[in-house]
TIKE-59647 format. One record per residue (C-alpha): residue in one letter; x, y, z. Coordinates in steps of 0.1 Angstrom, whole numbers, plus 5000, padded with zeros to 4 digits. Each point is the difference from the previous one (the first is absolute). Layout:
N
AXYZ/...
This chain:
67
X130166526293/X503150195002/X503449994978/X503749865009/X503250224992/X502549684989/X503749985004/X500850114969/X499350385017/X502550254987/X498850235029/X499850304980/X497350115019/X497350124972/X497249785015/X499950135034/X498550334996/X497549884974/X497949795024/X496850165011/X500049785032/X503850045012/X500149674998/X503749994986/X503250065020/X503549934997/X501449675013/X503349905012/X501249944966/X496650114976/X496850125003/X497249845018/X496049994996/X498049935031/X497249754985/X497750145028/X500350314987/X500149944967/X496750024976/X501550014964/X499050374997/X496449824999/X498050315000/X502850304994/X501649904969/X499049694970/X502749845007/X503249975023/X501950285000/X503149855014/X499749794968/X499350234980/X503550235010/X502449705006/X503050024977/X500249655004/X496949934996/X500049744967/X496549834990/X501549634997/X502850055029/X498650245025/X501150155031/X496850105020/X497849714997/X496649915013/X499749745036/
C-alpha cells in the first residue's frame, strides 16, 4: 500500500510536513513519496493526509493517487 504524487504536482509543498512517516520529499521537479515508507496514515490519521491538504487534490482528476 502506499500513494503516488503525479505530474500534475504544483510543488507547493503542503503535503510534506503532514506525513506522519516522512515519507514525502521534494523531487527534482515535485514532491516525491517513498512507497516503502509510505502506509496511507494507516494507523495515525482515517485517511491520507497528503490527500486530504492537496490543493490539487480533485475527486474525479486527482493528483496523489493510490499504486
Amino acid at each position: 500500500m502506499a500513494l503516488k504524487i503525479l505530474e500534475k504536482c504544483i510543488n507547493c509543498g503542503a503535503c510534506e510536513p503532514e506525513c506522519p512517516v516522512n515519507a514525502i520529499s521534494e523531487g527534482d521537479e515535485i514532491f516525491i513519496i517513498d512507497p516503502d515508507a509510505c502506509v496511507e496514515c494507516e494507523g495515525y490519521f482515517d485517511e491520507p493526509q497528503c490527500q486530504a491538504v492537496c490543493p490539487v487534490q480533485e475527486d474525479d482528476d486527482p493528483c496523489i493517487v493510490k499504486l
